[in-house]
C-alpha positions as a Markdown table, in Angstrom:
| # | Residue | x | y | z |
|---|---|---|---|---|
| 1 | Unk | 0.0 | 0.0 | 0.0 |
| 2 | Unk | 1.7 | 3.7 | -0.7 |
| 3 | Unk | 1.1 | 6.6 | 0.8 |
| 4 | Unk | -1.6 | 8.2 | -0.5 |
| 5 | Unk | -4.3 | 4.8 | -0.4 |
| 6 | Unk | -2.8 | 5.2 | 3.5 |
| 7 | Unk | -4.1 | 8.3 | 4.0 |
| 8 | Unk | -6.9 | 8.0 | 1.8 |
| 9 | Unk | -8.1 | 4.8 | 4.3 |
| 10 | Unk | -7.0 | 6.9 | 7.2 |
| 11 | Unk | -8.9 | 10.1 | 6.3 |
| 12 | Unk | -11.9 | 7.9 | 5.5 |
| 13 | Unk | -12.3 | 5.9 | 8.2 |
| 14 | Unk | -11.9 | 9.0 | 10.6 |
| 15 | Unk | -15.1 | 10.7 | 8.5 |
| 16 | Unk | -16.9 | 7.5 | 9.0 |
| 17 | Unk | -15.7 | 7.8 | 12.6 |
| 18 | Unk | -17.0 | 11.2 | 12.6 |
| 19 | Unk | -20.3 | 10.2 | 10.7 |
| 20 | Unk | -20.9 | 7.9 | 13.6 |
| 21 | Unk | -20.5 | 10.6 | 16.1 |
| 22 | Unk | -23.3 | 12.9 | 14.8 |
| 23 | Unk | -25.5 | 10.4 | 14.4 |
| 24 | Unk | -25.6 | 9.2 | 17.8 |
| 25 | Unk | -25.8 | 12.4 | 18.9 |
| 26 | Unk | -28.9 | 13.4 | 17.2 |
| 27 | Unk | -30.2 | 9.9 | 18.3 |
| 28 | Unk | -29.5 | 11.2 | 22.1 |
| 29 | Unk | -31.2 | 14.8 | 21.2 |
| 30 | Unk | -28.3 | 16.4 | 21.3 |
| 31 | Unk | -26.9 | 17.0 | 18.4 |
| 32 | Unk | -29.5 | 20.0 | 17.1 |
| 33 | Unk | -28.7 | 24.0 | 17.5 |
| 34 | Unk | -31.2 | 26.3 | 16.8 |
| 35 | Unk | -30.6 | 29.2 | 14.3 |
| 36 | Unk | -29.5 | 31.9 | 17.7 |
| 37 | Unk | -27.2 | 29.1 | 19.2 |
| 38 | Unk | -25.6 | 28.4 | 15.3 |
| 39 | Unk | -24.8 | 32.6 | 15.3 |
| 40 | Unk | -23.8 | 32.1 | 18.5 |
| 41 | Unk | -21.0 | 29.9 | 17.5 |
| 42 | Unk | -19.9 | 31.1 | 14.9 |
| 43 | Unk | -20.0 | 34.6 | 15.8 |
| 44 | Unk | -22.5 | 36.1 | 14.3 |
């Protein structure tokens, strides 16, 4: 395997990982802002 299928793999399985995340936590309710707590966040 070179380099680049390496990170490819690695970069993908970490989205998947990431993927995973959100969707437990809108399972658990927690993973919603509303439109003041979003511009909140960011600044706005």
């Amino acid at each position: 395997m070179n380099i680049e299928d390496y990170e490819r793999d690695r970069a993908e399985k970490k989205l998947l990982e990431k993927l995973h995340e959100a969707e437990e936590a809108v399972k658990d309710g927690n993973g919603w802002l509303t439109m003041d707590e979003l511009k909140a966040r960011v600044g706005e």
